[in-house]
MARVONU-618967 format. One record per residue: z, y, x of N, C-alpha, C, O in turn; residue in one letter. Coordinates in steps of 0.02 Angstrom, whole numbers, padded with zeros to 5 digits, always signed. Example, Ala and Ser with C-alpha at 12.3 -4.5 7.8 and 13.67 -1.06 7.14 Angstrom:
2
+00390-00284+00660+00390-00225+00615+00390-00165+00660+00423-00166+00712a;+00354-00112+00642+00357-00053+00684+00394+00002+00645+00402+00057+00670s;
end
This chain:
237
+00426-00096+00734+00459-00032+00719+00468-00024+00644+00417-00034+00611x;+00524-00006+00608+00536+00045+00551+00511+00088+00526+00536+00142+00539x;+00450+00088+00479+00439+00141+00452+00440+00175+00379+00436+00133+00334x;+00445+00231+00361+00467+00225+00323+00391+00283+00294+00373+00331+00328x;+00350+00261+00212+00307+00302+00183+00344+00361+00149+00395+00340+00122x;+00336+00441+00139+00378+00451+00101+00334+00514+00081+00292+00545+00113x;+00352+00519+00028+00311+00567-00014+00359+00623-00076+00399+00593-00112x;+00355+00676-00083+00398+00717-00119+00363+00758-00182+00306+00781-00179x;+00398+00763-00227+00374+00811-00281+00421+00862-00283+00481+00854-00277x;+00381+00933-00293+00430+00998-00293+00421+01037-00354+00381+01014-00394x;+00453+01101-00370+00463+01143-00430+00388+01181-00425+00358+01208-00472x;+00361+01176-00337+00311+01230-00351+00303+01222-00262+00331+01183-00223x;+00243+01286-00245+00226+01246-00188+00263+01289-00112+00245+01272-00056x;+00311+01342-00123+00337+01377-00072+00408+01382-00067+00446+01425-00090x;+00424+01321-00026+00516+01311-00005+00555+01384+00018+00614+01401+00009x;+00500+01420+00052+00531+01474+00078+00530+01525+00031+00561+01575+00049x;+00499+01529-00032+00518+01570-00084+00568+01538-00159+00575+01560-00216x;+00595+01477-00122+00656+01451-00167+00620+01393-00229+00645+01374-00282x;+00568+01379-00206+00545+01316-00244+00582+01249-00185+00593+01249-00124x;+00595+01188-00247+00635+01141-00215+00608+01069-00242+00566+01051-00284x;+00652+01036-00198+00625+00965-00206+00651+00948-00277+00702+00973-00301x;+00601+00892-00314+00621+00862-00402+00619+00788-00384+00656+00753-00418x;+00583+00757-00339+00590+00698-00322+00557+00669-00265+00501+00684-00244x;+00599+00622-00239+00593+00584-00170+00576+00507-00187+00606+00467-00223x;+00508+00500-00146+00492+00409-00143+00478+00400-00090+00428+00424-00063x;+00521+00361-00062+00513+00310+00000+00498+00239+00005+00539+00213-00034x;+00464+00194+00030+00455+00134+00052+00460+00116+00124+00461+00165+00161x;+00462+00070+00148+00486+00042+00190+00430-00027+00235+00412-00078+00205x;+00419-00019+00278+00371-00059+00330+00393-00081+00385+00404-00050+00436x;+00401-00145+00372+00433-00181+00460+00383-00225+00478+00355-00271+00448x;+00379-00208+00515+00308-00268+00569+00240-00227+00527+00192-00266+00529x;+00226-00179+00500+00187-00171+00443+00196-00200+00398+00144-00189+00367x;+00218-00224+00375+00235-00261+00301+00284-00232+00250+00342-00220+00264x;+00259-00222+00198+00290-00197+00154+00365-00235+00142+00361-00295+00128x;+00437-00206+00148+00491-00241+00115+00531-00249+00054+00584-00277+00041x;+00482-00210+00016+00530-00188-00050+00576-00150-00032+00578-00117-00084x;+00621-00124+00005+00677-00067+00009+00649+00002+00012+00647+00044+00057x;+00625+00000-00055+00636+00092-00073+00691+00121-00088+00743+00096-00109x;+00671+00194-00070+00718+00231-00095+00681+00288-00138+00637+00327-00120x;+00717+00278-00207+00665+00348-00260+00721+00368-00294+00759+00324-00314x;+00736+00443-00309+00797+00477-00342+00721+00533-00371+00662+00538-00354x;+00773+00573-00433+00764+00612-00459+00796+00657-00439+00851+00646-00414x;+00773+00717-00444+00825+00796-00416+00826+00841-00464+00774+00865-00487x;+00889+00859-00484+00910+00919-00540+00878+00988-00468+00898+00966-00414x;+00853+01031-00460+00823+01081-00431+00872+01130-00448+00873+01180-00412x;+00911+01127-00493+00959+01204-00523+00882+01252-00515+00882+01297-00473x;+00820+01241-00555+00781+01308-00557+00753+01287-00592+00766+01230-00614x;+00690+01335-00617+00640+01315-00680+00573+01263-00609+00557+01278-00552x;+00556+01210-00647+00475+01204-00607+00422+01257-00660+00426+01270-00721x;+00366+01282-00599+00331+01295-00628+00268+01273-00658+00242+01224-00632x;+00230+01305-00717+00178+01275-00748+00121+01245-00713+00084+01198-00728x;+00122+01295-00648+00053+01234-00612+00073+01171-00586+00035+01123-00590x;+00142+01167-00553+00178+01100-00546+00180+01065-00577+00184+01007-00555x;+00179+01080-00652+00207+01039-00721+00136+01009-00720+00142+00948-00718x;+00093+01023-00720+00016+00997-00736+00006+00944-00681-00019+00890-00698x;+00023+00957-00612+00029+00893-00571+00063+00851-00584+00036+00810-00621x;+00151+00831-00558+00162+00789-00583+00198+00783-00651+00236+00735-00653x;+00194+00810-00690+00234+00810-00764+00287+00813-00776+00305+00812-00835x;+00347+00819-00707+00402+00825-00728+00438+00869-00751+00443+00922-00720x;+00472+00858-00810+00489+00950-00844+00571+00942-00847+00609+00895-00859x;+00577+01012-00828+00643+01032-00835+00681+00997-00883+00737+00993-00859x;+00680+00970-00939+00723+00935-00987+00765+00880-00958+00825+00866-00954x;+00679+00844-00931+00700+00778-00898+00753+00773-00850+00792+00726-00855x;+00760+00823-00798+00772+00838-00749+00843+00871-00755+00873+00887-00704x;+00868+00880-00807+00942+00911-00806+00989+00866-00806+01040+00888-00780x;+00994+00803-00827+01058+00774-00810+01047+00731-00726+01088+00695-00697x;+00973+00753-00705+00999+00709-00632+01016+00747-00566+01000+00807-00567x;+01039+00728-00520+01083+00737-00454+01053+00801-00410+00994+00805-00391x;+01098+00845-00398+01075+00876-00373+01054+00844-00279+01076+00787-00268x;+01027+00866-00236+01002+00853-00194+01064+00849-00130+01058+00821-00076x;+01116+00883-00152+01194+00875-00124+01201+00824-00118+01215+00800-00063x;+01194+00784-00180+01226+00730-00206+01197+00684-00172+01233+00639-00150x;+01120+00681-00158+01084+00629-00130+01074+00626-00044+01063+00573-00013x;+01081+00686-00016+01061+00689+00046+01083+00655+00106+01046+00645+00154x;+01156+00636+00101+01182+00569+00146+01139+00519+00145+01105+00502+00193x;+01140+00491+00082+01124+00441+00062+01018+00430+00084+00988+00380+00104x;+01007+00463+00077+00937+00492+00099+00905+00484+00176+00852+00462+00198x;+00975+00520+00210+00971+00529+00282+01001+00450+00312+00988+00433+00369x;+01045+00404+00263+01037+00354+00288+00988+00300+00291+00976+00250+00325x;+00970+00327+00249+00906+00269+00216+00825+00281+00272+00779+00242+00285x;+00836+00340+00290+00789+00363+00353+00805+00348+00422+00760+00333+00461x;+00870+00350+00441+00884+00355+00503+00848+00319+00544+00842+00259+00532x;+00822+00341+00588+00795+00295+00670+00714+00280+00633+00681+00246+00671x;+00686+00293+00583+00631+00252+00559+00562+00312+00581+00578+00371+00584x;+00512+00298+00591+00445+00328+00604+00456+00358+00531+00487+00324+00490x;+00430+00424+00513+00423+00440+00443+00353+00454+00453+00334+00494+00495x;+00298+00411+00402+00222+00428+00393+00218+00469+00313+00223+00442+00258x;+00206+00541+00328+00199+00584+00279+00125+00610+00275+00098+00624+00329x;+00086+00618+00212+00036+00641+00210+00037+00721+00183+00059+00744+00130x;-00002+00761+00251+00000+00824+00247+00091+00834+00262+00130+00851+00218x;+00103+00822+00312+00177+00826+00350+00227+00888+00340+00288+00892+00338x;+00182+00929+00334+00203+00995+00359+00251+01016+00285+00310+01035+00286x;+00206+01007+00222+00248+01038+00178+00312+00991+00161+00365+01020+00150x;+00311+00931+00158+00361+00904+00149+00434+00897+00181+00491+00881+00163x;+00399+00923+00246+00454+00914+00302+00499+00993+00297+00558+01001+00312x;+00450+01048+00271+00466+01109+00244+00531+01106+00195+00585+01134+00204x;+00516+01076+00155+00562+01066+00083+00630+01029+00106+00687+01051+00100x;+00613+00974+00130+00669+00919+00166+00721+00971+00218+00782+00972+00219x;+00682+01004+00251+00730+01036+00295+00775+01113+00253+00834+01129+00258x;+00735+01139+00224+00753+01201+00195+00822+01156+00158+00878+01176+00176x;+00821+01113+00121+00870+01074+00085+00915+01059+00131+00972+01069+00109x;+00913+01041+00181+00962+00984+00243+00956+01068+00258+00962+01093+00203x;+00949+01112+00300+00989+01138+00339+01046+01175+00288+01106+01179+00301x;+01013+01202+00221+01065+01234+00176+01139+01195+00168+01194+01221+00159x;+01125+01130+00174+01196+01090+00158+01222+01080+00237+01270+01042+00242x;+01199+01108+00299+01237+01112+00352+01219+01041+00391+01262+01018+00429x;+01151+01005+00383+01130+00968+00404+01086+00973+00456+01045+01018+00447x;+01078+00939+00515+01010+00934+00556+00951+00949+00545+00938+00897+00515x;+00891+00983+00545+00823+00949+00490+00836+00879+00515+00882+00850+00543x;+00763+00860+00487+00749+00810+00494+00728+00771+00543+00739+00710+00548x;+00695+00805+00583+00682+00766+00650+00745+00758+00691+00745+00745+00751x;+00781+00763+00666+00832+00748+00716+00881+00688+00685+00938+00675+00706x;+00852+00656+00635+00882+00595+00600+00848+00549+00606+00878+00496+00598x;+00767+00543+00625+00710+00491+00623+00686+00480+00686+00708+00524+00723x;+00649+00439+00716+00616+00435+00780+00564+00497+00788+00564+00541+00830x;+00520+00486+00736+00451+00536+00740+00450+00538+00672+00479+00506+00629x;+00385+00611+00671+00359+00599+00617+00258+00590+00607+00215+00627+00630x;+00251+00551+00580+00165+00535+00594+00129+00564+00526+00139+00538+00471x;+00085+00621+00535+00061+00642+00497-00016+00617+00462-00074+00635+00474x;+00010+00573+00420-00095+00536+00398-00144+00584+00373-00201+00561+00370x;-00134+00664+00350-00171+00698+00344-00200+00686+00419-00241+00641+00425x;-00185+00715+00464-00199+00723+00543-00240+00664+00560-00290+00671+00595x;-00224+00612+00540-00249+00551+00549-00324+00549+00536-00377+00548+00568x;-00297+00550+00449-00385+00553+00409-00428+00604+00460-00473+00589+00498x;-00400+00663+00448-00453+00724+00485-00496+00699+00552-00550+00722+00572x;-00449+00634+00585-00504+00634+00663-00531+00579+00640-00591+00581+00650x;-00507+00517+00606-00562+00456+00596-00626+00494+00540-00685+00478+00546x;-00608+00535+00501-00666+00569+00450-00666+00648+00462-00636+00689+00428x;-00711+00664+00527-00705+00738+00529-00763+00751+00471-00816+00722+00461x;-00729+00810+00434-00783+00847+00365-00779+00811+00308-00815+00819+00259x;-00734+00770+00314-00738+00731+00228-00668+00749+00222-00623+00764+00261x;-00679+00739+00128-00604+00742+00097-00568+00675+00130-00585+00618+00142x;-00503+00718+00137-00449+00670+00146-00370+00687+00124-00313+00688+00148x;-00407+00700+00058-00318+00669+00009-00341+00609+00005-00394+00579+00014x;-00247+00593-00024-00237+00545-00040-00293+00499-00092-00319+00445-00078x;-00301+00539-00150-00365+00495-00190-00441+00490-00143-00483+00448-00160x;-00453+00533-00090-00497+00516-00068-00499+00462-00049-00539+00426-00078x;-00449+00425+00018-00449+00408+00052-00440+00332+00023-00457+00279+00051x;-00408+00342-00043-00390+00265-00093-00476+00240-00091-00498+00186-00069x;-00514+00296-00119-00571+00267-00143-00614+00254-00079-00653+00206-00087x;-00617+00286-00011-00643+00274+00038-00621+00188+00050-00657+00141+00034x;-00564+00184+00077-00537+00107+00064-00533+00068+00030-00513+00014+00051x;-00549+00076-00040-00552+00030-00105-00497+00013-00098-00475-00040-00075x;-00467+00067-00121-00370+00059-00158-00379+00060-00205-00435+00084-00215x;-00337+00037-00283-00328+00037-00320-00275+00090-00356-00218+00081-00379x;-00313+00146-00354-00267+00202-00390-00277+00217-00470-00248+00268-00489x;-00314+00182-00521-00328+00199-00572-00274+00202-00607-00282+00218-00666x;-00198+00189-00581-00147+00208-00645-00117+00264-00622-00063+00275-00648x;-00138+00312-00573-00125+00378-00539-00161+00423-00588-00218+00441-00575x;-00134+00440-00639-00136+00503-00692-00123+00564-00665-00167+00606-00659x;-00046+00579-00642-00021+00627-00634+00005+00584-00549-00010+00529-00528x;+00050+00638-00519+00060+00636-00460+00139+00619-00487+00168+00642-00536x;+00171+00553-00417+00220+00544-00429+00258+00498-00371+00246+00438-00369x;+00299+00526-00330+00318+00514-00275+00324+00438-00244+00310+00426-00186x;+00347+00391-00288+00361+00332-00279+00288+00311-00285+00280+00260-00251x;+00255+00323-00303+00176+00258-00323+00145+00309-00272+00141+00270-00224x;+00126+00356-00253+00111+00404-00207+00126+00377-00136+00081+00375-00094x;+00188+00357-00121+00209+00329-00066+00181+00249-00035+00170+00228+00021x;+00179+00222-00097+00152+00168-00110+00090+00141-00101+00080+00085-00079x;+00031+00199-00125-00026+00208-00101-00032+00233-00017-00065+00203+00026x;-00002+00277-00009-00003+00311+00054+00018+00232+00095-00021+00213+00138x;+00062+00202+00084+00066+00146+00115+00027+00111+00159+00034+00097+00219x;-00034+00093+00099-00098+00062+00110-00135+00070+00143-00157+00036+00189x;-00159+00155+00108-00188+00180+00176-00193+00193+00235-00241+00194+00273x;-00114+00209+00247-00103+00204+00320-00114+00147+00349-00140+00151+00405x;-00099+00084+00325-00127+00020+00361-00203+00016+00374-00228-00007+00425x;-00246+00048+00306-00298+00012+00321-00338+00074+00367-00396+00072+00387x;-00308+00107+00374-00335+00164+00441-00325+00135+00505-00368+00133+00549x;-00256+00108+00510-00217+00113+00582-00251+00058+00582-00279+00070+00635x;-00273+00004+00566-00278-00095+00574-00360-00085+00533-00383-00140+00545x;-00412-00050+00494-00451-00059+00478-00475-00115+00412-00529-00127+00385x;-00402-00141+00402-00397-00166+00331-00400-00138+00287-00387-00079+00293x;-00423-00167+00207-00444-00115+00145-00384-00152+00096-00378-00131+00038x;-00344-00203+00117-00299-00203+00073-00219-00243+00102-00207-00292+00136x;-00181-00200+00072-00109-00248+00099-00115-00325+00107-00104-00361+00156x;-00138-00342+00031-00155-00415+00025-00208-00441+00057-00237-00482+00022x;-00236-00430+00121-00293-00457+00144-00254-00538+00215-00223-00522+00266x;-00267-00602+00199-00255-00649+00218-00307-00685+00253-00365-00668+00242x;-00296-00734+00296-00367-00767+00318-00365-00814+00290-00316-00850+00284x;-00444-00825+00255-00445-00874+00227-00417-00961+00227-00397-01002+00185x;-00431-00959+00308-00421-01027+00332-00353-01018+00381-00332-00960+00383x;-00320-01061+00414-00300-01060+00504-00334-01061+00530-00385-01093+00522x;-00317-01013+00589-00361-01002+00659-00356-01088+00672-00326-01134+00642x;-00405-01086+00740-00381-01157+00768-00354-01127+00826-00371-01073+00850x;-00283-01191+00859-00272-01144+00914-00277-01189+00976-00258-01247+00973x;-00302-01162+01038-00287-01226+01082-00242-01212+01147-00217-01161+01169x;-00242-01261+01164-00186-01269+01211-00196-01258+01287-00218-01314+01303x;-00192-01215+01352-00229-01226+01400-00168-01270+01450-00117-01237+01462x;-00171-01326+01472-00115-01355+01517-00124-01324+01576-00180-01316+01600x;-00055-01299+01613-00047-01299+01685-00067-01343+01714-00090-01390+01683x;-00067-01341+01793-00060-01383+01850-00039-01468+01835-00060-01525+01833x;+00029-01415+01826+00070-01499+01798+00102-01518+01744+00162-01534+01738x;+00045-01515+01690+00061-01538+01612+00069-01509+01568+00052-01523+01510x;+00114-01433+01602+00144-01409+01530+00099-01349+01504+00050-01328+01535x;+00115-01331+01462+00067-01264+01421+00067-01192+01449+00116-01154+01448x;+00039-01186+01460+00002-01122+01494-00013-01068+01455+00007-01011+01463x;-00050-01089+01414-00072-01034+01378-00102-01046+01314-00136-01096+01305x;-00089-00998+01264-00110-00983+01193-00156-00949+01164-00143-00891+01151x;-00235-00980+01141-00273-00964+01127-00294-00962+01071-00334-01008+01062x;-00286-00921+01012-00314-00908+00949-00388-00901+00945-00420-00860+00979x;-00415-00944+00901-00483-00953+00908-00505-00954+00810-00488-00993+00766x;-00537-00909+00810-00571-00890+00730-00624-00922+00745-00645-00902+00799x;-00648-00951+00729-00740-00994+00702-00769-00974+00653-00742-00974+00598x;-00829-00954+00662-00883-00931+00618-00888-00978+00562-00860-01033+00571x;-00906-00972+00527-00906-01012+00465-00989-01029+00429-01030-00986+00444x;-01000-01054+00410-01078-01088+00409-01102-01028+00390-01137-00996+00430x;-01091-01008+00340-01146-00935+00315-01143-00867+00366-01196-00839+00381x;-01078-00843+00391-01082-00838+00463-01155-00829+00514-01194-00786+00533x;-01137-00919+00519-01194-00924+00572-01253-00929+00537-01296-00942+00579x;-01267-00927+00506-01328-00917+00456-01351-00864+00465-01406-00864+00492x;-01314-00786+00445-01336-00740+00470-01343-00706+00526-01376-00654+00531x;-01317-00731+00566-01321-00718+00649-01380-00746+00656-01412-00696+00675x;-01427-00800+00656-01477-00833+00664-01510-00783+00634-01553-00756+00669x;-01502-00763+00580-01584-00718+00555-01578-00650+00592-01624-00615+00614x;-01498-00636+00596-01513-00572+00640-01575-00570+00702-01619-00529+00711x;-01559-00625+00736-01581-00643+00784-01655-00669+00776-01687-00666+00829x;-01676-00684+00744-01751-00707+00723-01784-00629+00696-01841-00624+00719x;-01771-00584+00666-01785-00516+00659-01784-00495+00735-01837-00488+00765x;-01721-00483+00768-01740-00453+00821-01789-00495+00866-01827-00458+00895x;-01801-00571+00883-01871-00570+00902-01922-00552+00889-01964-00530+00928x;-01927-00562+00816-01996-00529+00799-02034-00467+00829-02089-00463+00857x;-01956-00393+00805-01984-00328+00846-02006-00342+00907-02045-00307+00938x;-01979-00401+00929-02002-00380+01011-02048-00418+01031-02052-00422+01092x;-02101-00462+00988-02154-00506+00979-02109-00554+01016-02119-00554+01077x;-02074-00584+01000-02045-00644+01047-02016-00657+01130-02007-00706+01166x;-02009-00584+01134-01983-00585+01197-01915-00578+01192-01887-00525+01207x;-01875-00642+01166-01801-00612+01152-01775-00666+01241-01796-00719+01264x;-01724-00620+01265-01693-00645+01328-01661-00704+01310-01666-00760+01335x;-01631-00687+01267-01555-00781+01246-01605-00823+01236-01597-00879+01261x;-01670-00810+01195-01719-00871+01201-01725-00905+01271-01700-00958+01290x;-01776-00850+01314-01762-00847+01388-01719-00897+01419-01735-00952+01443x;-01656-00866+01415-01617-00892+01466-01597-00949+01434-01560-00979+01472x;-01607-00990+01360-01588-01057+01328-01635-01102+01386-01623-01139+01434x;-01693-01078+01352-01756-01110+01394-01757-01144+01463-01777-01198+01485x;-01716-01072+01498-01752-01074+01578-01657-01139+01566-01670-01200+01570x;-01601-01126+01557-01539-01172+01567-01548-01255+01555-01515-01300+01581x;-01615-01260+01494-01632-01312+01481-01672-01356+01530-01689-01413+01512x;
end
């Protein structure tokens, strides 16, 4: 499936009192895998941002006057989304802003351009009930690498959020995580010759079984030597 990370910066934090989107970052996930096809614009807001906004992500009105208003971008936006899962963290406000924008220009919201939308706030909250779960939490829970996250900023925001969502949904701590070796794989033949079936087989690796053995020599001990797999080696022998 298509998915798409996407993360927004606004003038301030209430769409329904005329604060608006300043910038959009999207990335892009097929098979889970990152593809490089983002999408990141800047947004002229036609309004002032305000000072507590400005302290998050830093973008100031100066910057922000010669680029596009959100007219200008929103085709282009809604194509770049279409049909894709959108994974937003803390769903609700972004999808707020996105729509207040799309219905003003006589558009659909948004759910009606994307498959779904999957919210990773919601996520974090049931794998970690009672812990923080922003975004920087959740980097440092997973050992993400956010130390060039100063200020908040939609595209590297998305980017992170990326990660995390993998290493929640799959229990990985990094995009780049590879197996060291090839599996081995074997082959099971049918009846009559031909291949049957496909068996992926991971093997423990010497240090591995190294520690499985002491696990196992501890748990005899507690039990003065009454371990069963001893047992049943014994009695098979």
């Amino acid at each position: 499936m298509r998915q798409i990370v996407l993360d927004t910066e606004t003038t301030g934090l209430n769409a329904r009192l005329g604060d608006r989107i300043i910038e959009i970052g999207c990335v892009e996930l097929v098979s889970r895998r990152l593809t490089g096809a983002h999408f990141h614009r800047y947004v002229n807001p036609e309004r002032e941002v305000e000072e507590g906004a400005l302290r998050v992500h830093g973008i100031t009105n100066e910057f922000l006057q010669d680029k596009p208003r959100f007219a200008d971008i929103a085709q282009e936006l809604l194509d770049y989304l279409r049909g894709a899962e959108l994974i937003i963290h803390n769903a609700a406000f972004d999808v707020e802003f996105l729509n207040v924008e799309l219905v003003k220009l006589g558009f659909e919201p948004i759910d009606a351009h994307v498959a779904r939308v999957l919210d990773t706030l919601a996520t974090a909250r049931e794998l970690h009930p009672g812990k923080k779960n922003s975004l920087d939490a959740l980097c440092e829970r997973y050992q993400i690498d956010n130390s060039h996250r100063t200020l908040h900023g939609a595209l590297l925001d998305a980017e992170l959020l990326a990660e995390a969502y993998l290493a929640m949904t799959r229990g990985q701590e990094s995009l780049a995580i590879e197996l060291a070796a090839p599996p081995a794989v074997i082959f099971a033949a049918s009846a009559d010759g031909g291949e049957r079936l496909q068996l992926i087989v991971v093997r423990a690796t010497p240090e591995e079984l190294a520690d499985h053995a002491r696990v196992l020599e501890s748990i005899a001990k507690q039990t003065k030597g009454r371990a069963v797999w001893r047992e049943d080696a014994a009695a098979a022998a």
